[in-house]
Every structure is written in structure tokens, then in C-alpha cells.
BADONU-811056 format. One record per residue (C-alpha): residue number from 0; residue in one letter; chain; x, y, z. Coordinates in nm, 4 decimals, always signed. Example, Ala and Ser with C-alpha at 12.3 -4.5 7.8 and 13.67 -1.06 7.14 Angstrom:
<atoms>
<atom><num>0</num><residuo>A</residuo><cadena>A</cadena><c1>+1.2300</c1><c2>-0.4500</c2><c3>+0.7800</c3></atom>
<atom><num>1</num><residuo>S</residuo><cadena>A</cadena><c1>+1.3670</c1><c2>-0.1060</c2><c3>+0.7140</c3></atom>
</atoms>
This chain:
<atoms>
<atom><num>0</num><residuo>X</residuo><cadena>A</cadena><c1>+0.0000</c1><c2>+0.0000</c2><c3>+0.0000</c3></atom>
<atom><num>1</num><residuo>X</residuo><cadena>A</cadena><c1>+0.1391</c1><c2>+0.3087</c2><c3>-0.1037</c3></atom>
<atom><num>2</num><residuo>X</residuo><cadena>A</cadena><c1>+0.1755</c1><c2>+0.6300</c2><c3>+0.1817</c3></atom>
<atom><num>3</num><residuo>X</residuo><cadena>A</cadena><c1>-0.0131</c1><c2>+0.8686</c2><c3>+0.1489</c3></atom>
<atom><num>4</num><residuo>X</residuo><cadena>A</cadena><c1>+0.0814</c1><c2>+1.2398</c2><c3>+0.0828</c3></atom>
<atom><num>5</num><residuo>X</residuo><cadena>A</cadena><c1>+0.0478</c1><c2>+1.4586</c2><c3>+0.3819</c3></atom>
<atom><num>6</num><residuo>X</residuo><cadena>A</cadena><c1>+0.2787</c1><c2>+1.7071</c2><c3>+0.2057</c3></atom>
<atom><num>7</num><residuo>X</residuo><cadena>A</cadena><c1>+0.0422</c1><c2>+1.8392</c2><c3>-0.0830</c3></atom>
<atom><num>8</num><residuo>X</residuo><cadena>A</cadena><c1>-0.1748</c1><c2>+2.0431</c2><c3>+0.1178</c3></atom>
<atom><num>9</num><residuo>X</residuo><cadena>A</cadena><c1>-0.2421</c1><c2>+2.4203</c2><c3>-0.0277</c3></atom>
<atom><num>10</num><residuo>X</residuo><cadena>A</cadena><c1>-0.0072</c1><c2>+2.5852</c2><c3>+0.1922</c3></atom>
<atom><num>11</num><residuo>X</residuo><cadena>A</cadena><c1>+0.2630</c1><c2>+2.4140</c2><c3>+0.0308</c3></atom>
<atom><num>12</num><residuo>X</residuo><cadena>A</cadena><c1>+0.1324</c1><c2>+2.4536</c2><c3>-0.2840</c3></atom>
<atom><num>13</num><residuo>X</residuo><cadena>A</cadena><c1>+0.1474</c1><c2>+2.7815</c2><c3>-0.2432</c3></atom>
<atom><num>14</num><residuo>X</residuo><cadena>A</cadena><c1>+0.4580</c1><c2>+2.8189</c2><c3>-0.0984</c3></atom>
<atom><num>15</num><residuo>X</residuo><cadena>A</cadena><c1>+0.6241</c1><c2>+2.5995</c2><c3>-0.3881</c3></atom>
<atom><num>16</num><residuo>X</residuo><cadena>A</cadena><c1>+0.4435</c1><c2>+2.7942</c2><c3>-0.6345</c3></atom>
<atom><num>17</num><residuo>X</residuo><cadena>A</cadena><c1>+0.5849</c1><c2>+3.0909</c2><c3>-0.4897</c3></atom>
<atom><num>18</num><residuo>X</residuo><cadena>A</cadena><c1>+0.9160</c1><c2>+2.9757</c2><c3>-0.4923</c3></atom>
<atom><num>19</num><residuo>X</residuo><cadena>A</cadena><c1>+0.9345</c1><c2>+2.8916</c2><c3>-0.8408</c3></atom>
<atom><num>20</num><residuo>X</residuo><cadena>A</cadena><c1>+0.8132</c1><c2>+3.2180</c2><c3>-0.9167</c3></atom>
<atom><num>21</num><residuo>X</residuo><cadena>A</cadena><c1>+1.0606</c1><c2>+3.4134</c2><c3>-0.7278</c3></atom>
<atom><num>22</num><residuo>X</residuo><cadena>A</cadena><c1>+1.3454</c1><c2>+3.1918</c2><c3>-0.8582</c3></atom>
<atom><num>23</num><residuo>X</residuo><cadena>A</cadena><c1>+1.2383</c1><c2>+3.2414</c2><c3>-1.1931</c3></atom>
<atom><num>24</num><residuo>X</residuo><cadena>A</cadena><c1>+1.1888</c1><c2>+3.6251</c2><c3>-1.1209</c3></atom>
<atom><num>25</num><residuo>X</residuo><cadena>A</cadena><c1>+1.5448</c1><c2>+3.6198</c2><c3>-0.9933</c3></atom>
<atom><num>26</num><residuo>X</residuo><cadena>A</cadena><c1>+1.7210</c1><c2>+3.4545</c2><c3>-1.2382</c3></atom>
<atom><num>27</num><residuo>X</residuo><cadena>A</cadena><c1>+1.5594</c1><c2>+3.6968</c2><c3>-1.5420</c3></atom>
<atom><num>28</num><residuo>X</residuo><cadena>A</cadena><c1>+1.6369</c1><c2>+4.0091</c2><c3>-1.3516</c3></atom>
<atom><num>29</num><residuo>X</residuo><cadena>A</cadena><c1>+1.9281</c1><c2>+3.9592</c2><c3>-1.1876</c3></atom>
<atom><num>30</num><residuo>X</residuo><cadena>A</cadena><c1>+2.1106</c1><c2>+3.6399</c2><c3>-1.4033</c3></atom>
<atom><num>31</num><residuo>X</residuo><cadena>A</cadena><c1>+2.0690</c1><c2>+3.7781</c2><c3>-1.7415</c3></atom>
<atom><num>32</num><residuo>X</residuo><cadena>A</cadena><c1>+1.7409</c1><c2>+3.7158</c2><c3>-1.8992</c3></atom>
<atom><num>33</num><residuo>X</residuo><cadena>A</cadena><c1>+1.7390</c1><c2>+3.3396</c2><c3>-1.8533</c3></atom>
<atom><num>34</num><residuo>X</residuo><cadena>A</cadena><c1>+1.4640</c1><c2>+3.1201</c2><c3>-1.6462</c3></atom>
<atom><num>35</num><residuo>X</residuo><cadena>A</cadena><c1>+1.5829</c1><c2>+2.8805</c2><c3>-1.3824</c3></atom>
<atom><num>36</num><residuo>X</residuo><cadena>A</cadena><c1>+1.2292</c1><c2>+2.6852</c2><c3>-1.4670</c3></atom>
<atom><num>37</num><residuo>X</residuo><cadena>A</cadena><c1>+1.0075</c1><c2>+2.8097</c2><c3>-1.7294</c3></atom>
<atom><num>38</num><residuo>X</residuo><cadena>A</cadena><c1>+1.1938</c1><c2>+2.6240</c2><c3>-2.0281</c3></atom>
<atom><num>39</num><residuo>X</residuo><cadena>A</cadena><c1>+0.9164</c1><c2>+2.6901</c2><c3>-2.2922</c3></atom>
<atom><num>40</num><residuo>X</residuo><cadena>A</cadena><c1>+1.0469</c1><c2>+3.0612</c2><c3>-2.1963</c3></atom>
<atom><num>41</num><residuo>X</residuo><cadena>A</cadena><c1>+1.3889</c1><c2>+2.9604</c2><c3>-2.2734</c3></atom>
<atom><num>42</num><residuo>X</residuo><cadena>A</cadena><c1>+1.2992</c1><c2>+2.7734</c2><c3>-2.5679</c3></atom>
<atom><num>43</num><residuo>X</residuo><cadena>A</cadena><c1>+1.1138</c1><c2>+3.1030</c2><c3>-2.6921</c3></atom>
<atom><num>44</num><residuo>X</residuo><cadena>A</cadena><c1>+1.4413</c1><c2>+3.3149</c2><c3>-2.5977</c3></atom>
<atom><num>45</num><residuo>X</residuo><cadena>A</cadena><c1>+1.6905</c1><c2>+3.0474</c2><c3>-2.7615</c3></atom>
<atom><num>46</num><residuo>X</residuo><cadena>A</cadena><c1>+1.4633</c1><c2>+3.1032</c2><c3>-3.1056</c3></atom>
<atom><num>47</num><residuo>X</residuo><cadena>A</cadena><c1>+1.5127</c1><c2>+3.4366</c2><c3>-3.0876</c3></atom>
<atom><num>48</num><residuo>X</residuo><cadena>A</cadena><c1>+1.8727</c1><c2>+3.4928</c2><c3>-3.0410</c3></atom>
<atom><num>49</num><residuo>X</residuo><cadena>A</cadena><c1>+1.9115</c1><c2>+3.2533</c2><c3>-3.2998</c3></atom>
<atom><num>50</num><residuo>X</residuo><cadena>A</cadena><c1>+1.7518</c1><c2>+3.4662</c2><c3>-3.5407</c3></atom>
<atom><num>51</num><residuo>X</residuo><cadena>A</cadena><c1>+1.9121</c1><c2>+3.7646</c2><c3>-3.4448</c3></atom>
<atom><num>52</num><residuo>X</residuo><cadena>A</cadena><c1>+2.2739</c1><c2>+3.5523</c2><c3>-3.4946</c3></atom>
<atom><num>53</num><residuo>X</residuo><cadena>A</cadena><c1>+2.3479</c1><c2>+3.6490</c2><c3>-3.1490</c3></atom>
<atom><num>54</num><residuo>X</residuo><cadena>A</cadena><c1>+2.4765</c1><c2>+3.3035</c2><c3>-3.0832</c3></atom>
<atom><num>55</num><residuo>X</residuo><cadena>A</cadena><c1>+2.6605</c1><c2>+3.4119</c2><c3>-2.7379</c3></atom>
<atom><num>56</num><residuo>X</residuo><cadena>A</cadena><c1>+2.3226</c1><c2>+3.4723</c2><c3>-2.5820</c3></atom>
<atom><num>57</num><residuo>X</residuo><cadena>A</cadena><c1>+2.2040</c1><c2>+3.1527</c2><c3>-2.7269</c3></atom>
<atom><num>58</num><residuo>X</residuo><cadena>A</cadena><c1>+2.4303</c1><c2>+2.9071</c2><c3>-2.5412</c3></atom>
<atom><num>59</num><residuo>X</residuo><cadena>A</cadena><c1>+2.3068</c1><c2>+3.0537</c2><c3>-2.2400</c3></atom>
<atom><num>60</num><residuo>X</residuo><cadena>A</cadena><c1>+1.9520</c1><c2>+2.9393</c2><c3>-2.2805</c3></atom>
<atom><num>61</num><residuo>X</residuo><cadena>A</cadena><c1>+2.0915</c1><c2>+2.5757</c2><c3>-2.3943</c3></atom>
<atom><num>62</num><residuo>X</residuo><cadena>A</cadena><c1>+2.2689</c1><c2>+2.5462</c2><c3>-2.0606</c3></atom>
<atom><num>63</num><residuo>X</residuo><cadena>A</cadena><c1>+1.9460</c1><c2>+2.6668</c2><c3>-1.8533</c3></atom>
<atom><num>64</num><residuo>X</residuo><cadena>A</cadena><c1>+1.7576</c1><c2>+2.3981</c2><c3>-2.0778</c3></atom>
<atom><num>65</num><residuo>X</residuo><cadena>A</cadena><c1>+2.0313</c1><c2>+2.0954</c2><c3>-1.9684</c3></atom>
<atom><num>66</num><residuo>X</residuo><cadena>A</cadena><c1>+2.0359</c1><c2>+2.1559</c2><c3>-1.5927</c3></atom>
<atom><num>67</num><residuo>X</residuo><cadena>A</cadena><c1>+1.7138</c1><c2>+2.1525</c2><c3>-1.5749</c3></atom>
<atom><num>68</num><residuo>X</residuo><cadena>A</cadena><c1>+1.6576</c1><c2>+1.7706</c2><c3>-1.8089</c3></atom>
<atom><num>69</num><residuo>X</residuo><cadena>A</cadena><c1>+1.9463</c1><c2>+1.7011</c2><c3>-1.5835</c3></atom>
<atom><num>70</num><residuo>X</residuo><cadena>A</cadena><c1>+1.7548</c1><c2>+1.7691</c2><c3>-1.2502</c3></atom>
<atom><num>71</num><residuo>X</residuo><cadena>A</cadena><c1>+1.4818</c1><c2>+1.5874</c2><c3>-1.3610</c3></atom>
<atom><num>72</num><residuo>X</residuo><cadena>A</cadena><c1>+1.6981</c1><c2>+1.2625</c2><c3>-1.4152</c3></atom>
<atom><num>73</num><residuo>X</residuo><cadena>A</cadena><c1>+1.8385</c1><c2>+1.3537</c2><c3>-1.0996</c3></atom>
<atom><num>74</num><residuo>X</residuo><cadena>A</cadena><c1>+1.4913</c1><c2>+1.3398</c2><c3>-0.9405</c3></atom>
<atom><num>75</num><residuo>X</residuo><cadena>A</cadena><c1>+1.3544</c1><c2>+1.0466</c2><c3>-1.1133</c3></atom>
<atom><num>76</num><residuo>X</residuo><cadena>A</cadena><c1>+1.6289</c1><c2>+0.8341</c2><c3>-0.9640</c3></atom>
<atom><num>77</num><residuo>X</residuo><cadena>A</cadena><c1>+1.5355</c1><c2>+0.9720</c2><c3>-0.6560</c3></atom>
<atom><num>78</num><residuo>X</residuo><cadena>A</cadena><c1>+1.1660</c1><c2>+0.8294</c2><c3>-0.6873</c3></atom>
<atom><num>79</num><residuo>X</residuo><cadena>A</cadena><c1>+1.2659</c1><c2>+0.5062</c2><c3>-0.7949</c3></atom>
<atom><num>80</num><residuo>X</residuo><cadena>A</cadena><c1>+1.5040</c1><c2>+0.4645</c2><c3>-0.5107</c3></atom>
<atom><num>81</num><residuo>X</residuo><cadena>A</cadena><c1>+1.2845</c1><c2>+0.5919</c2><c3>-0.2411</c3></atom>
<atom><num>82</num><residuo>X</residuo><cadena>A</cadena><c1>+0.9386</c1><c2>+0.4284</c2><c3>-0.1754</c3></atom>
<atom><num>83</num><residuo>X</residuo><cadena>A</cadena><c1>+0.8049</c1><c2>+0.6444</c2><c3>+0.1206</c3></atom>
<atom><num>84</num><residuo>X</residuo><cadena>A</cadena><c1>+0.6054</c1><c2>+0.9117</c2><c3>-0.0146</c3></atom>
<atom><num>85</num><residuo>X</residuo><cadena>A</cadena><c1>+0.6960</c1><c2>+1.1390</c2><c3>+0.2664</c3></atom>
<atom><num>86</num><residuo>X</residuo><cadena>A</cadena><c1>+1.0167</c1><c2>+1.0495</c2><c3>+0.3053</c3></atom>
<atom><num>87</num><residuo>X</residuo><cadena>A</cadena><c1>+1.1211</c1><c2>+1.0976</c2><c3>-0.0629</c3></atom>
<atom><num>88</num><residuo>X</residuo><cadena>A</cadena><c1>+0.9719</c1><c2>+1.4897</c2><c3>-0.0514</c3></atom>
<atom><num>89</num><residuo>X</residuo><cadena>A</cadena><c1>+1.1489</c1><c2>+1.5372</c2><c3>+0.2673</c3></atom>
<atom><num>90</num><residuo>X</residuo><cadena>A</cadena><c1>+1.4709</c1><c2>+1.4429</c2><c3>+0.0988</c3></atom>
<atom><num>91</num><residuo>X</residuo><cadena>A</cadena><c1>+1.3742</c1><c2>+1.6269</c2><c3>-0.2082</c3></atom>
<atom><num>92</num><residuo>X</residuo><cadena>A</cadena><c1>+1.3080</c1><c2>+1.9302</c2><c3>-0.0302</c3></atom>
<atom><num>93</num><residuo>X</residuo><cadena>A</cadena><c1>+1.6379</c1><c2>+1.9300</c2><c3>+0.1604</c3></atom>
<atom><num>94</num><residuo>X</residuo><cadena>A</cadena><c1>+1.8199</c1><c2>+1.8619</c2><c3>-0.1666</c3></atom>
<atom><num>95</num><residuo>X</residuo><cadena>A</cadena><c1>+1.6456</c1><c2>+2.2129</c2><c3>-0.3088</c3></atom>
<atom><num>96</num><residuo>X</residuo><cadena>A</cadena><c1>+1.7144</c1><c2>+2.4179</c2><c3>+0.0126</c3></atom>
<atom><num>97</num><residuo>X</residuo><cadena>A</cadena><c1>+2.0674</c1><c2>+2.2996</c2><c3>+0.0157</c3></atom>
<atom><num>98</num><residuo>X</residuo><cadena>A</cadena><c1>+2.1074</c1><c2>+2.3942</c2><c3>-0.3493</c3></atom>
<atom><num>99</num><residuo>X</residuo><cadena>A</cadena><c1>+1.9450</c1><c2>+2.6959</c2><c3>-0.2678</c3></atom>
<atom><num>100</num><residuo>X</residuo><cadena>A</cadena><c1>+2.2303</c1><c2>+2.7380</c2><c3>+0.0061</c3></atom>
<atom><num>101</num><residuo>X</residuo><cadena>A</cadena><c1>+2.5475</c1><c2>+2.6609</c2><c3>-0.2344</c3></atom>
<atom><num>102</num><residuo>X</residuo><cadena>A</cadena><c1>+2.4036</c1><c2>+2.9275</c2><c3>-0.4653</c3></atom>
<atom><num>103</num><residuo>X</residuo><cadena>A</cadena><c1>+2.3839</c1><c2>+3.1621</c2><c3>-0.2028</c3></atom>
<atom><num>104</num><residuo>X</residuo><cadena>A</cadena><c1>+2.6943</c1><c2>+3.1240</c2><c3>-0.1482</c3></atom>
<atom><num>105</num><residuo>X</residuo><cadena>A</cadena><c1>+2.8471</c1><c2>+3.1570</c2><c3>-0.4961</c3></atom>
<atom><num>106</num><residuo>X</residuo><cadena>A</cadena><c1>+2.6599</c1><c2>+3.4229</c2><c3>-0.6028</c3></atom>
<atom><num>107</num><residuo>X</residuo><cadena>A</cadena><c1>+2.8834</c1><c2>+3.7118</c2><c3>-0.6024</c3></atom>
<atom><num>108</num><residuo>X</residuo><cadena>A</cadena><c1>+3.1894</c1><c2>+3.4616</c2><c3>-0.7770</c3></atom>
<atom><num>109</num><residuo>X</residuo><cadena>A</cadena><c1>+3.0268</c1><c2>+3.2584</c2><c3>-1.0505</c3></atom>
<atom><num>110</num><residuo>X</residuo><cadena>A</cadena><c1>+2.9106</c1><c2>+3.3483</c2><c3>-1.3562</c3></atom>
<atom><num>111</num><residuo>X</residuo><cadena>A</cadena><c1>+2.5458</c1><c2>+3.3381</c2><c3>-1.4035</c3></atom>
<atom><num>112</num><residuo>X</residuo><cadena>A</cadena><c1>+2.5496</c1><c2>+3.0744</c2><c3>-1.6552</c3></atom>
<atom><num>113</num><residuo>X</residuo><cadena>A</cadena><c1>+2.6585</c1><c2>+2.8253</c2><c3>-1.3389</c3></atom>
<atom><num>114</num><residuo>X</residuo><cadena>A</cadena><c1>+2.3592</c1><c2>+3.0663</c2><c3>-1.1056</c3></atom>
<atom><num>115</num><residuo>X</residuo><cadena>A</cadena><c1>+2.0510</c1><c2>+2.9402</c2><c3>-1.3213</c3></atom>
<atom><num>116</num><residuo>X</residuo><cadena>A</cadena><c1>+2.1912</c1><c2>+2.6159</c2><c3>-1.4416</c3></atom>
<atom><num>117</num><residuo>X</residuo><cadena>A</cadena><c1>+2.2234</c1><c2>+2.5209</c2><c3>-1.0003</c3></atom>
<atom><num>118</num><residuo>X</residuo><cadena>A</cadena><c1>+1.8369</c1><c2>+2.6935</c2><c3>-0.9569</c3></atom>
<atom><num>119</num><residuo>X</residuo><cadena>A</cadena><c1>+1.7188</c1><c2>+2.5275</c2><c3>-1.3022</c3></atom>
<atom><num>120</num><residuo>X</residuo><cadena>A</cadena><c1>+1.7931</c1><c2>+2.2042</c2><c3>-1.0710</c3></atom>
<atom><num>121</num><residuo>X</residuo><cadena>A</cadena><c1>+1.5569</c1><c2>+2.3183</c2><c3>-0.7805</c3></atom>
<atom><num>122</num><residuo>X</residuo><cadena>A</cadena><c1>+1.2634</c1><c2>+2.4184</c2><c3>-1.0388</c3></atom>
<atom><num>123</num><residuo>X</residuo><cadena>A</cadena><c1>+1.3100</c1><c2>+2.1070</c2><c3>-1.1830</c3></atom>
<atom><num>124</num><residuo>X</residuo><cadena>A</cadena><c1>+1.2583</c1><c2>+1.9100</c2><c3>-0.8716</c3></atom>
<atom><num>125</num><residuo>X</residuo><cadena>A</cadena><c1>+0.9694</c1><c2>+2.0725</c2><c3>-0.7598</c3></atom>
<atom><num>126</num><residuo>X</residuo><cadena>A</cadena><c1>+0.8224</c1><c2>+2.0047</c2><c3>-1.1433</c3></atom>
<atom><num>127</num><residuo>X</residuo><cadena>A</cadena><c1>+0.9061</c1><c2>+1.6621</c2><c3>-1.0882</c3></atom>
<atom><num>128</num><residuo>X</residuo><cadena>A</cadena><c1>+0.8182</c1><c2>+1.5728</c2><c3>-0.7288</c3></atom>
<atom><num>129</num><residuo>X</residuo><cadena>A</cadena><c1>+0.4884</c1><c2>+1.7743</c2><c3>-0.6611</c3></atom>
<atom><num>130</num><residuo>X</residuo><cadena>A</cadena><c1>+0.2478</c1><c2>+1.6820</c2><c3>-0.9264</c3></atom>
<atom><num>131</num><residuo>X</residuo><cadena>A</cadena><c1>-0.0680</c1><c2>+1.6598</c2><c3>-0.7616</c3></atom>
<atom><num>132</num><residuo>X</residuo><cadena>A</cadena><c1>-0.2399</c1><c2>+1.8493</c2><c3>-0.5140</c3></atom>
<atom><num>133</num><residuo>X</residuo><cadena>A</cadena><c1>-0.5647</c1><c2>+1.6942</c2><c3>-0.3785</c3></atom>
<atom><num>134</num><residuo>X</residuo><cadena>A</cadena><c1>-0.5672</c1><c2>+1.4683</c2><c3>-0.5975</c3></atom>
<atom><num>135</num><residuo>X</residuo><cadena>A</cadena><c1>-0.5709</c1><c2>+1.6577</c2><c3>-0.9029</c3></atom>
<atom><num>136</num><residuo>X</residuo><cadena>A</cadena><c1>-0.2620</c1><c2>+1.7446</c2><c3>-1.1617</c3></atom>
<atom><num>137</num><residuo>X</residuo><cadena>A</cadena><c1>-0.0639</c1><c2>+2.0728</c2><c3>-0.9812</c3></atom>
<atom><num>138</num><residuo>X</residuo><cadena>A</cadena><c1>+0.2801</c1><c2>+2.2181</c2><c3>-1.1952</c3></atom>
<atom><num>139</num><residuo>X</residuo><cadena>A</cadena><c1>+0.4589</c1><c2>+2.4175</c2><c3>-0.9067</c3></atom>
<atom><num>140</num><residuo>X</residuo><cadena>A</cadena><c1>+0.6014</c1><c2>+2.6437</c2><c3>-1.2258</c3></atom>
<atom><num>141</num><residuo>X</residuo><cadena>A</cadena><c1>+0.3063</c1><c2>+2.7765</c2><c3>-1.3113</c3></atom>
<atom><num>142</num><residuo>X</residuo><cadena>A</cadena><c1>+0.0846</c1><c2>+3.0201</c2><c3>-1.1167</c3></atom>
<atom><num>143</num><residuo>X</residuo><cadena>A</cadena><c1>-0.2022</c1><c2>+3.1213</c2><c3>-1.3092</c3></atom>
<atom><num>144</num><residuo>X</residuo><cadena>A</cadena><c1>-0.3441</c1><c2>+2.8007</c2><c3>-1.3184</c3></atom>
<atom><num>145</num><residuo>X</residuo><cadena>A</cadena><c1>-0.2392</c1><c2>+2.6918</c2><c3>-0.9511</c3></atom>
<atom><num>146</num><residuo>X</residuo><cadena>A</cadena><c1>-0.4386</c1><c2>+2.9602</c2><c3>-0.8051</c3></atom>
<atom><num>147</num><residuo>X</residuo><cadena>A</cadena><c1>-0.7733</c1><c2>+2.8516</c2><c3>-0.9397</c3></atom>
<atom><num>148</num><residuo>X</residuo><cadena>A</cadena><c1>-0.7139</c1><c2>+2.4896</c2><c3>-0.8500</c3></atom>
<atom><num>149</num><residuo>X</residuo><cadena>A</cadena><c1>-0.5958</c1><c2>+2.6525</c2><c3>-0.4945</c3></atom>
<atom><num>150</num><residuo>X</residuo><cadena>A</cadena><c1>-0.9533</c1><c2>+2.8274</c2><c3>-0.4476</c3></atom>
<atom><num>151</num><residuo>X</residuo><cadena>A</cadena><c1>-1.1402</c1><c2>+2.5256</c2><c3>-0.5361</c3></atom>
</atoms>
């Protein structure tokens, strides 16, 4: 018998939905224009620069693009490794805050590329992990859409 989720309530929801937002926020003002977790953003961005032949700028969108396919493997392993429900979130979220931390720390040194490729990692976790709040499909990334299933 599976566990069930106690960690999907709409607190969290909101507070992971939140997160993504300000990490994505973050990472376009501050880290040059490039989302940590809305790829189809990215994607969008990467078109463009390619048109415009500014192929510099390009490469930066690419590397946002692998870090986060890369956290998602990352994660995957994760939840075929770990059964407990609970458990595996609780480890999950540790990874992110700890992720979180090493950023933090590297800020101010490290080139922005490395900045979004390490937060592309958390947004891709919580994509991964938290699917489903009450029962129904939730995408942590997205908030327009969260809030209404929130308010139900």
C-alpha cells in the first residue's frame, strides 16, 4: 500500500508555487534574462537569439535547458530509489534548500550561466516531485493556473 501524501496540502502549494516564481523572477532580472524553470520561456528566448545571430546569448539558454533535463533525471532516480512518499519529498526538499544554500553562497563569484543552471535544478525538482495536489494534476512552475485549483 502506497503512503499517502500529507505534504500536498495548499499551503505548500502555495509556498512551492511561490518559490518557483521568485526563482524564476530572480534569475531573469538579476542572471541575465534566462529562467531557472520556465523552459518553454527559454525555448522562446533560444529562437530568438538565434535569429538575431546572437549566438553568445544563445548558449546561455541551452545550458538553462540541460540543468534543468538534468535535474529531472536527478529526481527520477530519486523516486525510484525511495518508496516512502513522505520520506522521498522530505529528501527532495532538503536537496532544493541545500542547493538553494550553495548558490547563495556563490553568487557574487560565478558566472550566471553556473547561477541558473544550479536553480534550473531546484525548479526542476519541484516540477518533478509535486504533481498533484488533492488529488488533481498541480505544476509548481506555473501560477495562473495553480491559483484557481488553490480556491477550489
Amino acid at each position: 500500500m502506497k503512503n499517502k501524501d500529507i505534504f500536498m496540502h495548499p499551503l505548500i502549494a502555495i509556498l512551492l508555487a511561490i518559490t518557483s516564481g521568485g526563482i524564476d523572477a530572480y534569475t531573469f532580472i538579476e542572471q541575465g534574462g534566462v529562467f531557472a524553470g520556465l523552459q518553454t520561456g527559454n525555448s522562446i528566448l533560444f529562437g530568438i537569439s538565434l535569429a538575431n545571430h546572437e549566438f553568445d546569448q544563445s548558449l546561455k539558454y541551452i545550458f538553462s535547458i540541460i540543468f534543468f533535463a538534468l535535474g529531472i533525471v536527478i529526481i527520477k532516480v530519486m523516486q525510484r530509489k525511495l518508496d516512502s512518499i513522505n520520506i522521498r519529498k522530505v529528501i527532495i526538499m532538503f536537496y532544493e534548500i541545500v542547493v538553494i544554500m550553495i548558490v547563495c553562497l556563490l553568487v557574487k563569484n560565478t558566472s550566471s550561466v553556473l547561477i541558473v543552471g544550479l536553480l534550473s535544478l531546484v525548479s526542476a525538482a519541484q516540477l518533478q516531485e509535486f504533481k498533484l495536489l488533492k488529488g488533481n494534476p498541480f505544476n509548481p512552475l506555473m501560477m495562473t493556473g495553480n491559483i484557481s485549483k488553490i480556491a477550489n
